[in-house]
C-alpha positions in Angstrom: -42.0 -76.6 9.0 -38.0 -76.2 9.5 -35.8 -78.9 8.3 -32.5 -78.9 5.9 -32.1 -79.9 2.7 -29.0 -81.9 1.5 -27.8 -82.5 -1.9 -25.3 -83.8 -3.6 -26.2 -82.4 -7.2 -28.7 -80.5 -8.4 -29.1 -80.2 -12.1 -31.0 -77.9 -14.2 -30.3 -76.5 -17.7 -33.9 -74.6 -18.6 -35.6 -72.4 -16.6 -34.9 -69.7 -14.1 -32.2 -70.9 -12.3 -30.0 -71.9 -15.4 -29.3 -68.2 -15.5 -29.3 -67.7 -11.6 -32.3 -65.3 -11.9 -33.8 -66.5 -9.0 -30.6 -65.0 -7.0 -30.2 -61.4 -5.9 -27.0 -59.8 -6.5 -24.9 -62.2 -8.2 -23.5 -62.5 -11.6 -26.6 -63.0 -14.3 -24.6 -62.3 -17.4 -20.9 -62.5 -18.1 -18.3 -62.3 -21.3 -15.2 -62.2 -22.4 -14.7 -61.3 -25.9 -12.1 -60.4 -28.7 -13.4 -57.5 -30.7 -9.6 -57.4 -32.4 -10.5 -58.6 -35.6 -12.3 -55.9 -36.9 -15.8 -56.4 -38.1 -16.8 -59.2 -35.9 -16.4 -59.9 -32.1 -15.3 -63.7 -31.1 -16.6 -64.7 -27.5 -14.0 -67.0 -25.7 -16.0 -67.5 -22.6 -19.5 -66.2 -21.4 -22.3 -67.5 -19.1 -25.5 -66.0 -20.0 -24.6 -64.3 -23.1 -26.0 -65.1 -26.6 -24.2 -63.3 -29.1 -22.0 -59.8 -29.3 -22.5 -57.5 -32.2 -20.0 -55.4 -33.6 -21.6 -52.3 -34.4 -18.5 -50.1 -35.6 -14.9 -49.6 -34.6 -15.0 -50.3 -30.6 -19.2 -50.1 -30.0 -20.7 -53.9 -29.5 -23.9 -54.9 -28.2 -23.9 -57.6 -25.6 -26.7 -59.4 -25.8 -28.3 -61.5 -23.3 -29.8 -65.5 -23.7 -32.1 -64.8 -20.3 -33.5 -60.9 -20.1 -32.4 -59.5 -17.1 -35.6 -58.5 -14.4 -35.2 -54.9 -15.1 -32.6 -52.5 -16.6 -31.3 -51.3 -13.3 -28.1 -53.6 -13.3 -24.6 -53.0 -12.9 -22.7 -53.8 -16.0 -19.0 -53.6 -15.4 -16.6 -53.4 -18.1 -13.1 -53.8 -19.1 -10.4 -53.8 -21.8 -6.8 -54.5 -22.9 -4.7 -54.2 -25.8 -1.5 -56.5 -26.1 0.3 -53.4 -27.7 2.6 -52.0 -25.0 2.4 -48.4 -26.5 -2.1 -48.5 -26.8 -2.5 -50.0 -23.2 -4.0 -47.0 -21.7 -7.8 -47.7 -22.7 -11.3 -48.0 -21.5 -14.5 -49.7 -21.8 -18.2 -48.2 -20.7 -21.3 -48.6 -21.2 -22.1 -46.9 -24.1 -22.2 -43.3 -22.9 -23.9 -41.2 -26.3 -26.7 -39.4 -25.0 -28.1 -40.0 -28.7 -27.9 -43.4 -27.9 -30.4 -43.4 -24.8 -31.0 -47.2 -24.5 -27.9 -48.2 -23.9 -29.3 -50.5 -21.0 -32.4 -52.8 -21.9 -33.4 -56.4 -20.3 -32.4 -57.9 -23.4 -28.6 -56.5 -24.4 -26.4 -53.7 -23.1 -23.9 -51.7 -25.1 -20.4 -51.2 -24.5 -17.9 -49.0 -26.1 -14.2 -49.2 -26.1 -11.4 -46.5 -26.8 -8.6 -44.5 -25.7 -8.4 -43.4 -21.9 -6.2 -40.1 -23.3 -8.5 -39.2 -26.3 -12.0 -40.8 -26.4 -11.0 -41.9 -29.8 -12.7 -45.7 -30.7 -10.6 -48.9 -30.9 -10.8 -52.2 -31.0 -8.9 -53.8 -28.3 -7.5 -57.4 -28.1 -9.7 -58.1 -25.0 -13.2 -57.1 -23.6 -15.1 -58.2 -20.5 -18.2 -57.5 -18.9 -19.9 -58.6 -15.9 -23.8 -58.0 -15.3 -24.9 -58.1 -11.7 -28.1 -57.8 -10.9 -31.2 -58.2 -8.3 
């Protein structure tokens, strides 16, 4: 049977498609977050995102309201700080070999410092993008 399907809204807010699992290679998880204030981390925006923990100085754990199908996503990162003299910084996936699951279904961890000494920081801004099959 072939035939097209035409909608003017479709609305869902439970369920696989809430989160877009149902899609290959798209966003599943996103967030924006200021880490700045020391011992917390304040989301401004996020789709798919539950909470961030603040761990210590510049390691957070995203963690995710829908599990991701498998640990084999791409989680891209980000960071800024306002201060003109600390811009030059990075955020990664958190790379400790002591710390082997970075990546699960459930969270990832990110850690943020300086791009000239590795040394940890909390930047003003951090974002992360999930993308996943």
């Amino acid at each position: 049977m072939a035939g097209t399907l035409v909608a003017n809204t479709i609305n869902t807010d439970t369920g696989l498609f809430s989160t877009n699992n149902a899609y290959s290679g798209i966003a599943k998880a996103w967030v924006n977050f200021d880490p700045s204030s020391g011992s917390s981390a304040s989301i401004r925006s996020s789709f798919n995102v539950s909470s961030v923990t603040y761990n210590a100085t510049g390691d957070y754990t995203i963690n995710f309201t829908t599990a991701m199908p498998n640990a084999n996503y791409a989680a891209l990162t980000t960071s800024r700080r306002s201060n003109g003299n600390d811009c030059q910084g990075i955020a990664t996936v958190y790379p400790n070999a002591t710390y082997s699951n970075a990546i699960s279904t459930t969270f990832v961890r990110v850690v943020t410092g300086y791009a000239s000494t590795g040394a940890s920081i909390n930047f003003d801004y951090v974002g992360a993008l999930i993308i996943s099959s």
